[in-house]
Each structure stands twice: as C-alpha cells, then as structure tokens.
OpenMM code with the backbone's topology and positions (N, CA, C; nanometers):
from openmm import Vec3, app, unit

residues = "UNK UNK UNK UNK UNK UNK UNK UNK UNK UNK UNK UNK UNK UNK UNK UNK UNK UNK UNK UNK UNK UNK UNK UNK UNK UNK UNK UNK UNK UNK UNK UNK UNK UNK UNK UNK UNK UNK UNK UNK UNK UNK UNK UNK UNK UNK UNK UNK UNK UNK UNK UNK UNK UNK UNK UNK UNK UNK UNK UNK UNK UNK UNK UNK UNK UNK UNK UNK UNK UNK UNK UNK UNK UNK UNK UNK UNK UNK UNK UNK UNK UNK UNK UNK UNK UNK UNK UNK UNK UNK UNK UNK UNK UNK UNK UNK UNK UNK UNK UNK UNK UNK UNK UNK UNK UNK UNK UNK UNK UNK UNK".split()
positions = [
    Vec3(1.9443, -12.9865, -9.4907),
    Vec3(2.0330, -13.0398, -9.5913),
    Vec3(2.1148, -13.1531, -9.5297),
    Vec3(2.1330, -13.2957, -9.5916),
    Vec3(2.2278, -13.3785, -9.5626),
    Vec3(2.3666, -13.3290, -9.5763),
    Vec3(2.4536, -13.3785, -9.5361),
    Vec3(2.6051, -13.3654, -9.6007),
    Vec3(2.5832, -13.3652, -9.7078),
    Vec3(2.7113, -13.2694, -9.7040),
    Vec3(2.7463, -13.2793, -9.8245),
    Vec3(2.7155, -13.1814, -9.9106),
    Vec3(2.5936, -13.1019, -9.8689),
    Vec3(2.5009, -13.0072, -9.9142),
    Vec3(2.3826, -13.0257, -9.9976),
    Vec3(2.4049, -13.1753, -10.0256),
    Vec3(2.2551, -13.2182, -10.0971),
    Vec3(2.1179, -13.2431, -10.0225),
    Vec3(1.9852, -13.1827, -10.0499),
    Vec3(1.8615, -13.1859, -9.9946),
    Vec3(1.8605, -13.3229, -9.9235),
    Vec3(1.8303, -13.3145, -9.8098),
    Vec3(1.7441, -13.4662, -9.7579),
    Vec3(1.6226, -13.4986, -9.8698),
    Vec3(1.5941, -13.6020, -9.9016),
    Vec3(1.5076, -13.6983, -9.9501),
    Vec3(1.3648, -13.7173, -9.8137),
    Vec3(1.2624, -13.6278, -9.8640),
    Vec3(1.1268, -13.6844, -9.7710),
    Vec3(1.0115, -13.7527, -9.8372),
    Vec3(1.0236, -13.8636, -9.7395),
    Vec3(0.9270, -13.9704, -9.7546),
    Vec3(0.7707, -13.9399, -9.7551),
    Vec3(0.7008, -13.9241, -9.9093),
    Vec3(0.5598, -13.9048, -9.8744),
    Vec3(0.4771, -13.8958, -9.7997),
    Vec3(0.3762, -13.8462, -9.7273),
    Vec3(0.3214, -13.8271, -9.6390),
    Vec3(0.1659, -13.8234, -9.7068),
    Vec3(0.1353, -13.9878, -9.6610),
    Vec3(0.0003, -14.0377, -9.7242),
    Vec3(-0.1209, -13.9998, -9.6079),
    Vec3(-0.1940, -13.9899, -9.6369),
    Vec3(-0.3320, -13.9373, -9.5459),
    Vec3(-0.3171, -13.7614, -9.5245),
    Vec3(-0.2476, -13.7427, -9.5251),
    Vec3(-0.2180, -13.5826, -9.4863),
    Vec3(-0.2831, -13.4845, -9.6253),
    Vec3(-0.3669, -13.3823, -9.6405),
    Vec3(-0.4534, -13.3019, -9.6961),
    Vec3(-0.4116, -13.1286, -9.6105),
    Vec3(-0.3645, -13.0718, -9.7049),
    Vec3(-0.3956, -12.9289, -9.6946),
    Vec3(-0.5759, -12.8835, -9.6998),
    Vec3(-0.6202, -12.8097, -9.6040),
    Vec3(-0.7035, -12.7689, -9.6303),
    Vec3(-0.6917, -12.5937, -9.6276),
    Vec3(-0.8048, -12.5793, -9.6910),
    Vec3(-0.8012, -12.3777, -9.7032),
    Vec3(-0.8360, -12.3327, -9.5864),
    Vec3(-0.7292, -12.2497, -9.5396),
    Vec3(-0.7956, -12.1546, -9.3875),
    Vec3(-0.9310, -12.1729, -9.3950),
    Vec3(-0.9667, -12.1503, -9.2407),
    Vec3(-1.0896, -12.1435, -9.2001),
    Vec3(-1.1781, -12.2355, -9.2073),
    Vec3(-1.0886, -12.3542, -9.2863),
    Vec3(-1.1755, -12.4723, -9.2841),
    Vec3(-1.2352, -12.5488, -9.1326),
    Vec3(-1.1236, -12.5894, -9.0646),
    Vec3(-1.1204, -12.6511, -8.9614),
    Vec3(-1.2277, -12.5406, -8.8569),
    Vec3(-1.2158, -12.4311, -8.8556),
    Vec3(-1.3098, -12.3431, -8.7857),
    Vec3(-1.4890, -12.3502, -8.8359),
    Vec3(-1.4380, -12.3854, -8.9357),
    Vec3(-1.6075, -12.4382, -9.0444),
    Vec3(-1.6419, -12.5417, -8.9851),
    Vec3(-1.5644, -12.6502, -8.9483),
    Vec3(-1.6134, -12.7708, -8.9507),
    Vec3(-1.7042, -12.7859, -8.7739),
    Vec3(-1.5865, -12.7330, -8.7240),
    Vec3(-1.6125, -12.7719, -8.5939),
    Vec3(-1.6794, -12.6671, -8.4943),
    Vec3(-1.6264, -12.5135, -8.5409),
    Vec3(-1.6681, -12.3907, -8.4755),
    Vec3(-1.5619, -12.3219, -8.4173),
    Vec3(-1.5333, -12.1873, -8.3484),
    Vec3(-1.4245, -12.1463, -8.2889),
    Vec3(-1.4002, -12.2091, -8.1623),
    Vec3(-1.4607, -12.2765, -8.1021),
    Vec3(-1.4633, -12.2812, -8.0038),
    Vec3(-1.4225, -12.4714, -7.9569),
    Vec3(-1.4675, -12.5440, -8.0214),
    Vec3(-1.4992, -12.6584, -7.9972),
    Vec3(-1.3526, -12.7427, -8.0205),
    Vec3(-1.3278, -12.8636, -7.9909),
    Vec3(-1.2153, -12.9230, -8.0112),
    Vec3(-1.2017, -13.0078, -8.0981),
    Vec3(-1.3374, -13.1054, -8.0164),
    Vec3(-1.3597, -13.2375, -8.0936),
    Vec3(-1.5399, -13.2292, -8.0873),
    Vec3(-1.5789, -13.3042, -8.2021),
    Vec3(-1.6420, -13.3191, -8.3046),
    Vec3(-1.7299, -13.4741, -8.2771),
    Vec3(-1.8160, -13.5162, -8.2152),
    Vec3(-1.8403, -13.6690, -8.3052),
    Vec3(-2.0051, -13.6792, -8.3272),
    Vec3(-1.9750, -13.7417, -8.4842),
    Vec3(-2.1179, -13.7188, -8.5166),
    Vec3(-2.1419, -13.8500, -8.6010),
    Vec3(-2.2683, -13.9060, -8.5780),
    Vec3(-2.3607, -14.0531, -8.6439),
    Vec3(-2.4082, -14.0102, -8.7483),
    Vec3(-2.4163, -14.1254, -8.7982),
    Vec3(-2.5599, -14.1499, -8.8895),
    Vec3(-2.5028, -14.0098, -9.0198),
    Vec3(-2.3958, -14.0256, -9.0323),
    Vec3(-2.3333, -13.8758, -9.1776),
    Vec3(-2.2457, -13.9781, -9.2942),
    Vec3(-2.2929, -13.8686, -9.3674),
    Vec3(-2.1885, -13.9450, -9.5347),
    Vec3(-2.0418, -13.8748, -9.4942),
    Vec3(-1.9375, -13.9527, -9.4975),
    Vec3(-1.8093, -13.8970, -9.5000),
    Vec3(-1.7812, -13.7808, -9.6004),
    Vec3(-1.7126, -13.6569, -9.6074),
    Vec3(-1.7002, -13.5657, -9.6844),
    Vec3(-1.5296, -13.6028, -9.7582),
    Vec3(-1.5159, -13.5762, -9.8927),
    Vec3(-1.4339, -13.6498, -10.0191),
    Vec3(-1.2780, -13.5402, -9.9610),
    Vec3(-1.3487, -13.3729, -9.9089),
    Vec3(-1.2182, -13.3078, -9.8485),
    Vec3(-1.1786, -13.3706, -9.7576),
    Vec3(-1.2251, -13.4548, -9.6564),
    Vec3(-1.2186, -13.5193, -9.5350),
    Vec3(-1.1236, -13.6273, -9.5510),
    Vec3(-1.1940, -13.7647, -9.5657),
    Vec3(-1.1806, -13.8791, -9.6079),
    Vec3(-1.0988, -13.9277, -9.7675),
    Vec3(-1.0924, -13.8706, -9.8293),
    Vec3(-1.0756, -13.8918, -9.9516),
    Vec3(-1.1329, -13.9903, -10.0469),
    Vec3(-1.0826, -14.1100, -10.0917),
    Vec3(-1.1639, -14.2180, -10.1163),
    Vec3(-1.2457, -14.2890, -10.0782),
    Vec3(-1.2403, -14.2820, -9.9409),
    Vec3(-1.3031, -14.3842, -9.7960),
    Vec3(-1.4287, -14.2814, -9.7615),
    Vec3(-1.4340, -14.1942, -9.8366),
    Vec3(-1.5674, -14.0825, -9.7798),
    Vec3(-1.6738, -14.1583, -9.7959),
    Vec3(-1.7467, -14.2557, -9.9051),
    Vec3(-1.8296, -14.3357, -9.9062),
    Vec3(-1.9124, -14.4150, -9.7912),
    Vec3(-1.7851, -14.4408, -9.7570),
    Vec3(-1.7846, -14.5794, -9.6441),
    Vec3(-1.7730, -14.4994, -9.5153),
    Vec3(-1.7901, -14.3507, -9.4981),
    Vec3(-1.7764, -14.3107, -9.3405),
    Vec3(-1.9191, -14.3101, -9.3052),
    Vec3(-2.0006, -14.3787, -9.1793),
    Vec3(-2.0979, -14.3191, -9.1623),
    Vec3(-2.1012, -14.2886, -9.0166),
    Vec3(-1.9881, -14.2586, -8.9757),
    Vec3(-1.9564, -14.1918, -8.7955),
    Vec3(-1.8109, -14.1624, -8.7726),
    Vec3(-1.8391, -14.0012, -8.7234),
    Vec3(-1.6584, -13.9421, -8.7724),
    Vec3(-1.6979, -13.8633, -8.5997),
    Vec3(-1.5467, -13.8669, -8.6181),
    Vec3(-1.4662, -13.7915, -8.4927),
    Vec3(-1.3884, -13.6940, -8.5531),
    Vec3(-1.3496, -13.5741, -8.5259),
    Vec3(-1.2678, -13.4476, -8.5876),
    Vec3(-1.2237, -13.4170, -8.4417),
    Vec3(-1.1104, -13.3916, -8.4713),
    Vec3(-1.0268, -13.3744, -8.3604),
    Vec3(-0.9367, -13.2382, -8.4246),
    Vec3(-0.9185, -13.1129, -8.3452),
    Vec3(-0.8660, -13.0062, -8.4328),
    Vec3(-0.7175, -12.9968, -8.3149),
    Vec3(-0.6416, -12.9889, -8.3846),
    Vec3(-0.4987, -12.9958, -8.3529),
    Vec3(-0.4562, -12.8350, -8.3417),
    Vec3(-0.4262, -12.8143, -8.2669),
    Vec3(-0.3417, -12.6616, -8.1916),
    Vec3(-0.2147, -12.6434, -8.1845),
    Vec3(-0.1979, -12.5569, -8.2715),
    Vec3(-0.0272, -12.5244, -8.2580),
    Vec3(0.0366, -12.4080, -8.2591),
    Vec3(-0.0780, -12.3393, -8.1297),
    Vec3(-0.0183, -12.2320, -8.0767),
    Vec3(-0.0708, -12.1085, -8.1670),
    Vec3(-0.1040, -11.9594, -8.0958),
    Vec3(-0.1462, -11.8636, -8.1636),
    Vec3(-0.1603, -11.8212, -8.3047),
    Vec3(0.0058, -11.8639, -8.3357),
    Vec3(0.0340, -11.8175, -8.4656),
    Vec3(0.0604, -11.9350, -8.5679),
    Vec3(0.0113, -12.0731, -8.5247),
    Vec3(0.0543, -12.1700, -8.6110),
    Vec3(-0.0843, -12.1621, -8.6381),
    Vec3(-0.1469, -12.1908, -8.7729),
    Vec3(-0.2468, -12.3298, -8.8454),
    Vec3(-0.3451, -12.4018, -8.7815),
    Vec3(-0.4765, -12.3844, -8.7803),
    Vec3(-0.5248, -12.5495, -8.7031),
    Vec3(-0.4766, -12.6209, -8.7867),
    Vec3(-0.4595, -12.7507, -8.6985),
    Vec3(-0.4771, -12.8854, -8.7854),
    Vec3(-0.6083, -12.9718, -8.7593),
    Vec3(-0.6217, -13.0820, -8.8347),
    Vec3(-0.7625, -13.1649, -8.8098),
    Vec3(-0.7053, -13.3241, -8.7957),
    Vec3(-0.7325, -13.3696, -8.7010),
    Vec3(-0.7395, -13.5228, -8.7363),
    Vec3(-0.8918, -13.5901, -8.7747),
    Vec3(-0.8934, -13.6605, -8.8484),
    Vec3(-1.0527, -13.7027, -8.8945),
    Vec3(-1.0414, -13.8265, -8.8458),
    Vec3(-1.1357, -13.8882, -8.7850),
    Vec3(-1.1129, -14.0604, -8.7727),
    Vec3(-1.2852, -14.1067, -8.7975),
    Vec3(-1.3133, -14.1689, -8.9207),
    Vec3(-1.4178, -14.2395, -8.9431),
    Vec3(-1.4548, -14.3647, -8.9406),
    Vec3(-1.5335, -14.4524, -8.9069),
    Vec3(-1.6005, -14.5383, -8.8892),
    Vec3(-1.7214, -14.5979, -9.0268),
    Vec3(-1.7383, -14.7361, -9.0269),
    Vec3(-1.8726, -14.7576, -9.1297),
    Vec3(-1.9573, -14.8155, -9.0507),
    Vec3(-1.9654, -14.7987, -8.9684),
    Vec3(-2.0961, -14.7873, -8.8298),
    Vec3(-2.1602, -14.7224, -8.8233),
    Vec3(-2.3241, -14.6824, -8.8129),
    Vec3(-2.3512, -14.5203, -8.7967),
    Vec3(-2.3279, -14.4315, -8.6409),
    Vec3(-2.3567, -14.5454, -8.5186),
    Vec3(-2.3518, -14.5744, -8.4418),
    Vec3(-2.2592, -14.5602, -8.3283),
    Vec3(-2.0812, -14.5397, -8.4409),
    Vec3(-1.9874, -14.5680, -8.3312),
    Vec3(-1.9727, -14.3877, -8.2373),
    Vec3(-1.9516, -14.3527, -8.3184),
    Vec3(-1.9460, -14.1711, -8.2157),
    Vec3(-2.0500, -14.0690, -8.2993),
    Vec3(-2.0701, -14.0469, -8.1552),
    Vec3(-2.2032, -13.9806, -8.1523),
    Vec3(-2.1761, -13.8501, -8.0220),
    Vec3(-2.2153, -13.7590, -8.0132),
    Vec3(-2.2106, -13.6604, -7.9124),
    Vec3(-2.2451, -13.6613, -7.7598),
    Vec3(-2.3153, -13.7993, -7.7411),
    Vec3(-2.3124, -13.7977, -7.5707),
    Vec3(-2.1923, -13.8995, -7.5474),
    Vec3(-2.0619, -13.9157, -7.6385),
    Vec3(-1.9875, -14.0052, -7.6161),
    Vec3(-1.8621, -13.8991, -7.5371),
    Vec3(-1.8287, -13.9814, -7.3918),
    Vec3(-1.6713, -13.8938, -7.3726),
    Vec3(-1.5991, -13.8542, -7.4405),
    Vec3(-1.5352, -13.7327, -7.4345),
    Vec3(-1.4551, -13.7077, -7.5664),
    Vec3(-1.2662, -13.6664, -7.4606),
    Vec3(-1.2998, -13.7007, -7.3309),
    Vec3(-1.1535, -13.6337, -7.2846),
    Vec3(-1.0613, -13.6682, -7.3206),
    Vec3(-1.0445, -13.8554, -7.3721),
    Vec3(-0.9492, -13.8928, -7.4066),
    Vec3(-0.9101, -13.8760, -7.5350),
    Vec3(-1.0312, -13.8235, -7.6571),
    Vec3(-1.0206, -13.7692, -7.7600),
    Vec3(-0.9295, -13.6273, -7.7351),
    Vec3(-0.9651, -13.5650, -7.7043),
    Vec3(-0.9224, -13.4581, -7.6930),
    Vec3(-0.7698, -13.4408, -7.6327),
    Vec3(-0.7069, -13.5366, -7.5244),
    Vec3(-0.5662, -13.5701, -7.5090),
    Vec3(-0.4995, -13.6281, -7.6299),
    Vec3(-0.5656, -13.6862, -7.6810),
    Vec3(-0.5218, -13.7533, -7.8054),
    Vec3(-0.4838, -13.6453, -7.9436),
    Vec3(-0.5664, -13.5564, -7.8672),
    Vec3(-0.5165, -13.4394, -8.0109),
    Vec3(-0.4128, -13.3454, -7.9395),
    Vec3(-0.3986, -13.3155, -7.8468),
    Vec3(-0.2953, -13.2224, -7.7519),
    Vec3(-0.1895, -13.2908, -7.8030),
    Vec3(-0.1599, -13.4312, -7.7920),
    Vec3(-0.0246, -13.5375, -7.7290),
    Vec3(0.0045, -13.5194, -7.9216),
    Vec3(-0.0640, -13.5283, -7.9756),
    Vec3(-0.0359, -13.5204, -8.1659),
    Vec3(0.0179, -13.3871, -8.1643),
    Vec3(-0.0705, -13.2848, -8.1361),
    Vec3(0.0008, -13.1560, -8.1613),
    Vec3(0.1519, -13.1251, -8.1237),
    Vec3(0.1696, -13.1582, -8.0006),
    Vec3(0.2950, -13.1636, -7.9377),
    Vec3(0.4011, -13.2398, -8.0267),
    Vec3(0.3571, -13.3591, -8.0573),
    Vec3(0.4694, -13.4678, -8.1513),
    Vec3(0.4785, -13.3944, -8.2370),
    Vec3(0.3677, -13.2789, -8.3445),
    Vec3(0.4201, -13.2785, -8.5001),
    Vec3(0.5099, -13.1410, -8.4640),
    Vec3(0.4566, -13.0970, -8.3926),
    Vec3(0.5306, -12.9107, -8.3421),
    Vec3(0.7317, -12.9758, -8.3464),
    Vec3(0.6918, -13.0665, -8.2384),
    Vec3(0.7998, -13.1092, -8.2326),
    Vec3(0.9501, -13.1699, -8.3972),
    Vec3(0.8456, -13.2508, -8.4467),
    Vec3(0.8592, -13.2931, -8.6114),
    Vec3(0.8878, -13.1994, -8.6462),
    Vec3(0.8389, -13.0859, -8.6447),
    Vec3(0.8352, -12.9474, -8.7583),
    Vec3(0.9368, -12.9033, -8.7302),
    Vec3(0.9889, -12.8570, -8.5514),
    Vec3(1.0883, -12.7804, -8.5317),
    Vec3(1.2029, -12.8375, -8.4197),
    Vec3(1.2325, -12.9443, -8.5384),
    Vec3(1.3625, -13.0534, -8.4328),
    Vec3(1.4271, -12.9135, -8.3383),
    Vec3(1.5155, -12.8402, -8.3298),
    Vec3(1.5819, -12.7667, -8.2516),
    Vec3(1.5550, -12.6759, -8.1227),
    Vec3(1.3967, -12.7554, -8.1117),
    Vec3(1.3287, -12.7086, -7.9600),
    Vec3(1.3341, -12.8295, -7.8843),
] * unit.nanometer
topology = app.Topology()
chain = topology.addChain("A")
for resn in residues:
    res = topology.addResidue(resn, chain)
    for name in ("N", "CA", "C"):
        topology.addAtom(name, app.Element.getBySymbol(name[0]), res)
C-alpha cells in the first residue's frame, strides 16, 4: 500500500503468461533446464502472436526454490537454424539462474 493507505498502482506486465502447472515440466521434462530446438512452429501458449514467425526457440525454465512455481523464459527466433541442441547452453542457463534471482527478489522486496 502507498501512503496514505491507498493501493499502489501496477504497471502492466506485457509478455508475461500464466501457464497451468505442469506445463513447464511438459515442455522441457523434470529434469532439464534449457531447451533449444530448430526447424519448429512457435506454440500460440508460448509466443502468443509471434508464434507464426518462431521457427527456433530456446526455453529456459526459471527456479524458485522447492516450494515456488517453475517459471519459463521462451526466446524465439525466425531462423530455423539459430538454436539447435548441439549449441552451448551454459550461458543460457546462467541467464535463467541470474532472472530467477532478480524476480524472487521483485516478488519479495524485504529479503
């Protein structure tokens, strides 16, 4: 709450998609982190409008601890070409740690 006692005002949050449990475990597996795959039609739960135009995605599943949620980052391409599975993925995969950490953080200013 702002002063005063009136609600803070939050600013939309464009690209962001709820998905149904167990999705992110669908997509990628229990086990796996990141994801990159060629030569695919973008999916409309995924991508939203831009699903057309994906034809090489990266899924990156975001961790937030035992009892939090996966999350997913999706990043697509209209290349078929650009990620593909013999591509490094370590820096992918820091890239989803260093996100998790920022939104945990977002979520619970008082840590």
């Amino acid at each position: 709450m702002a002063q005063g006692g009136s609600p803070t005002t939050r600013r939309p949050l464009h690209g962001i998609h709820l998905l149904k449990a167990g999705t992110v475990d669908g997509l990628l597996g229990p086990d796996r982190d990141v994801l990159m795959e060629t030569g695919i039609r973008g999916d409309p739960a995924l991508f939203g409008a831009a699903a057309g135009l994906v034809r090489s995605q990266v899924l990156l599943r975001l961790s937030f601890g035992r009892a939090g949620p996966a999350g997913l980052v999706c990043i697509g391409t209209r290349k078929p070409d650009t990620f593909h599975p013999g591509l490094g993925s370590e820096l992918l995969g820091f890239l989803a740690r260093a996100l998790a950490i920022t939104i945990t953080l977002w979520l619970n200013p008082e840590h």
